[in-house]
C-alpha positions as CSV (number, residue, x, y, z in Angstrom):
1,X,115.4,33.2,67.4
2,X,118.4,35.4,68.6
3,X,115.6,37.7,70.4
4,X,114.8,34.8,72.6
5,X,117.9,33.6,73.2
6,X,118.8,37.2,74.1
7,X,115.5,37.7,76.7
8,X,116.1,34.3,78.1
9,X,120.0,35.0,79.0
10,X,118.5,38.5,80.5
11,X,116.0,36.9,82.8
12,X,118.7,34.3,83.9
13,X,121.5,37.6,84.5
14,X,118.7,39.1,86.3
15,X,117.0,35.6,88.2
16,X,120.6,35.0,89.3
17,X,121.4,39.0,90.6
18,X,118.2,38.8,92.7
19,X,118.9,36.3,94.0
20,X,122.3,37.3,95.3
21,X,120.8,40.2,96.6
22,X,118.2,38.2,98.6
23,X,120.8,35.4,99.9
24,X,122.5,38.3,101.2
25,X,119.8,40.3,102.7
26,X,120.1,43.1,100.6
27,X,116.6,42.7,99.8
28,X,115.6,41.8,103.1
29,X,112.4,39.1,104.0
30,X,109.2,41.8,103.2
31,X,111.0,44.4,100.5
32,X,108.4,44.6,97.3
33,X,110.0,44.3,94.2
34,X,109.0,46.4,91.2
35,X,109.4,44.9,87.4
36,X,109.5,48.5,86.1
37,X,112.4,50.0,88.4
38,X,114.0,46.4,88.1
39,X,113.9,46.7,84.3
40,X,115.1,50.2,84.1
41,X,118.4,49.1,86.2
42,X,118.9,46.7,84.2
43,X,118.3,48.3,81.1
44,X,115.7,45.5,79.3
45,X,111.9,45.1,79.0
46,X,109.7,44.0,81.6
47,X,109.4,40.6,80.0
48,X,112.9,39.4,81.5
49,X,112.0,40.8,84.7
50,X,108.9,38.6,84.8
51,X,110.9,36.0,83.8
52,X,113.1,36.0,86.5
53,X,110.7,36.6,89.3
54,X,108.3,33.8,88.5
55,X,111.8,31.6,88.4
56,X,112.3,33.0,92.3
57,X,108.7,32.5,93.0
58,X,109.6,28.8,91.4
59,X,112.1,28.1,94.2
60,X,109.7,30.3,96.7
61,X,112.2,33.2,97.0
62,X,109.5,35.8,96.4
63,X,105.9,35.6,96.4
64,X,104.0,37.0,93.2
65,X,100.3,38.9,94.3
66,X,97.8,39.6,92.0
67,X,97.2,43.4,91.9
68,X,99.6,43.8,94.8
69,X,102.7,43.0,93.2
70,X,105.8,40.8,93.9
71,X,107.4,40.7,97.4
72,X,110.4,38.9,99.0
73,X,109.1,36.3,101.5
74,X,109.9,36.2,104.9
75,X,112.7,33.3,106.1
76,X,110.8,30.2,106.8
77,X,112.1,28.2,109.5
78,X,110.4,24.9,108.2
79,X,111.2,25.4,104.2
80,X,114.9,25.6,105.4
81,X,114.8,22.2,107.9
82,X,113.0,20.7,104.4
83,X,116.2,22.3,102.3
84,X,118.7,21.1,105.2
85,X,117.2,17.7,105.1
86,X,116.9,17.3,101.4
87,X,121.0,18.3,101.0
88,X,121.9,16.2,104.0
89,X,120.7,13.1,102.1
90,X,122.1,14.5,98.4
91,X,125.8,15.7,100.0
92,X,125.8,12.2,102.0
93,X,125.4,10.5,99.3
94,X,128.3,12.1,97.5
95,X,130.8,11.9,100.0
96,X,130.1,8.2,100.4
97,X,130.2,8.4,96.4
98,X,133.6,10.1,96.4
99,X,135.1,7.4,98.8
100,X,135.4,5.3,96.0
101,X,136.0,7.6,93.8
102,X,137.2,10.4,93.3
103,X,139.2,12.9,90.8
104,X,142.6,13.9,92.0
105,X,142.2,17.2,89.6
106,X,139.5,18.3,92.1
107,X,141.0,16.8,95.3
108,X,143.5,19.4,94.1
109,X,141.5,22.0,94.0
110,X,139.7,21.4,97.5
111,X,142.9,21.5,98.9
112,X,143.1,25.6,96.8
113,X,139.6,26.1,98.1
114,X,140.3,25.3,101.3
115,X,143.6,27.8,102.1
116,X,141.2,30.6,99.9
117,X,138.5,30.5,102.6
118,X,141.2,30.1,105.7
119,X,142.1,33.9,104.4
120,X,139.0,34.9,104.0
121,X,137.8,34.3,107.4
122,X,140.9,35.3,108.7
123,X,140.3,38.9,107.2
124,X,136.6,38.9,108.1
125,X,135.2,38.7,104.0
126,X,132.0,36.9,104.8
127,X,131.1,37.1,101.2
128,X,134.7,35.8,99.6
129,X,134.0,33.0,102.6
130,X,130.5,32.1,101.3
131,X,132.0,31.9,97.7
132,X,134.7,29.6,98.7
133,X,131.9,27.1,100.7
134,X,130.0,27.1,98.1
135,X,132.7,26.0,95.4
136,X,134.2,23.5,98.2
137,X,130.3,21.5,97.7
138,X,130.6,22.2,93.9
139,X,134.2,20.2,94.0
140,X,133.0,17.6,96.2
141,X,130.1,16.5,93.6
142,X,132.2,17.2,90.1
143,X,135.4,14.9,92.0
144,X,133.0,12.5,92.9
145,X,131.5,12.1,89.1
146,X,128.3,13.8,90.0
147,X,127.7,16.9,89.5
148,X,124.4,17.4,88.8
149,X,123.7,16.2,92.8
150,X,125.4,19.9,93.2
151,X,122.2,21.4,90.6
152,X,119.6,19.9,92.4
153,X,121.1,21.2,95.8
154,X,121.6,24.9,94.3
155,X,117.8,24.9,93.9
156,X,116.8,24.6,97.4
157,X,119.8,25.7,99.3
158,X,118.9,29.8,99.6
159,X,116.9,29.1,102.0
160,X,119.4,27.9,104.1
161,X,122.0,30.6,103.1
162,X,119.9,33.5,104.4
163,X,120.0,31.9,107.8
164,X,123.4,31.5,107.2
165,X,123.7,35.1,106.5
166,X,122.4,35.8,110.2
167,X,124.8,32.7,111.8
168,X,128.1,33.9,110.4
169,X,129.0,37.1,111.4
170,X,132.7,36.9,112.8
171,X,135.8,35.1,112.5
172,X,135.2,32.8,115.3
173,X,131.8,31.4,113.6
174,X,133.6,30.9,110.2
175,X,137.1,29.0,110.9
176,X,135.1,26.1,112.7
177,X,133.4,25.2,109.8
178,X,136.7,24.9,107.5
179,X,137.7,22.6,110.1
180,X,134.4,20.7,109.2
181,X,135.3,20.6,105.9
182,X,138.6,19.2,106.7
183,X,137.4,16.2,108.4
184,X,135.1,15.5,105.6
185,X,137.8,15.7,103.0
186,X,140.1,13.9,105.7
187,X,137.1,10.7,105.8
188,X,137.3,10.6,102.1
189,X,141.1,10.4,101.4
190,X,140.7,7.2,103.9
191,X,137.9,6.5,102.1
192,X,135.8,6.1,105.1
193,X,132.5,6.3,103.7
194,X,130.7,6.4,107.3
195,X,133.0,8.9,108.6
196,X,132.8,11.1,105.4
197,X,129.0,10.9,106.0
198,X,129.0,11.7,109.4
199,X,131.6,14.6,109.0
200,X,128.7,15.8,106.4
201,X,125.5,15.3,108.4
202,X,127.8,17.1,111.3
203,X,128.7,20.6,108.8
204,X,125.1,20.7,107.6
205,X,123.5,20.4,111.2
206,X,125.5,23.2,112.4
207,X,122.9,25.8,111.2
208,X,120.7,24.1,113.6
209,X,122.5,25.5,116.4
210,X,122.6,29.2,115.9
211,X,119.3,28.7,114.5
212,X,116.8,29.6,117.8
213,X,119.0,32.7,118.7
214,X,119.3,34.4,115.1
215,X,115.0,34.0,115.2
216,X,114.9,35.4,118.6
217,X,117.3,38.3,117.1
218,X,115.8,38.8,113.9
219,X,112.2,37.7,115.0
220,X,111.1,40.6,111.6
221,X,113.0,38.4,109.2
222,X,111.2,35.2,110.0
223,X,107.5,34.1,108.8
224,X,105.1,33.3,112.2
């Protein structure tokens, strides 16, 4: 029992670096993946390290070829619309939620969240400011009494945060979207459900935007 408690925690450590490193284009769209170097960096079998890529293939991080081995796919411009859509209608739904409700311990902590990625942007920490977004979402669903709307965005949401990767490069393209998360948090302490939503729908349609020129940049990253 504790050796399969001990390989499943390894494949999740290991699932959950990969993935880091592919949100953040350190494995970029087309680098192969070996399960041998993989598992001598991280020190355990290979059996971990299958684990964890067939959990990426899962959510169609990397693609898995017989005899050709594993390799990290290129962004897909119509997997991420599905993703955008799919956490427009979850996040929507928990703004309007948190409108009724909502837990002053993590109204709180929004308010932390908020100042934390201010700085970050302000000294130019893309990662620290990606960090801070993301717990700012996590807040939103645990202070609205649902936070497993948060797990079933997580899934789906890399796709959408390599593009993001490619749309956020300076300063100037981060504080805008704080500002967006004020006016959602703003909508909800008036419990304005329709202006919470459309503050919402408005932050996750931004991506749209940038979206045609970082594919015209970055036309290697991107699947035909």
């Amino acid at each position: 029992m504790s050796f399969s408690i001990s390989q499943g925690s390894a494949a999740q450590r290991i699932e959950s670096e990969l993935r880091r490193l592919i949100v953040a284009l350190e494995l970029p769209p087309g680098s192969r993946l070996s399960e041998q170097d993989i598992a001598e960096r991280h020190g355990v079998s290979r059996q971990p390290v299958r684990e964890a890529l067939i959990g990426l293939a899962r959510t169609r991080l990397v693609e898995i070829l017989p005899q050709r081995g594993t390799v990290v796919v290129k962004i897909s411009v119509r997997k991420m619309m599905e993703a955008r859509f799919v956490r427009e209608a979850i996040e929507t739904a928990v703004v309007r939620r948190a409108c009724s409700s909502f837990d002053q311990q993590s109204r709180q902590r929004i308010d932390d969240l908020l100042d934390m990625q201010d700085q970050a942007a302000r000294r130019d920490d893309h990662a620290a400011f990606q960090r801070y977004d993301e717990l700012f979402h996590v807040a939103l669903a645990e202070g609205a009494g649902c936070p497993l709307a948060w797990e079933a965005v997580q899934d789906i949401k890399a796709h959408m945060d390599r593009v993001c990767q490619l749309t956020l490069p300076s300063m100037d393209a981060m504080l805008p979207l704080i500002d967006q998360h004020r006016a959602i948090v703003e909508a909800i302490d008036r419990r304005d459900e329709e202006a919470a939503a459309a503050a919402m729908t408005k932050h996750l349609t931004e991506i749209l935007r940038a979206l045609p020129r970082v594919e015209a940049e970055h036309p290697e990253l991107f699947s035909s």
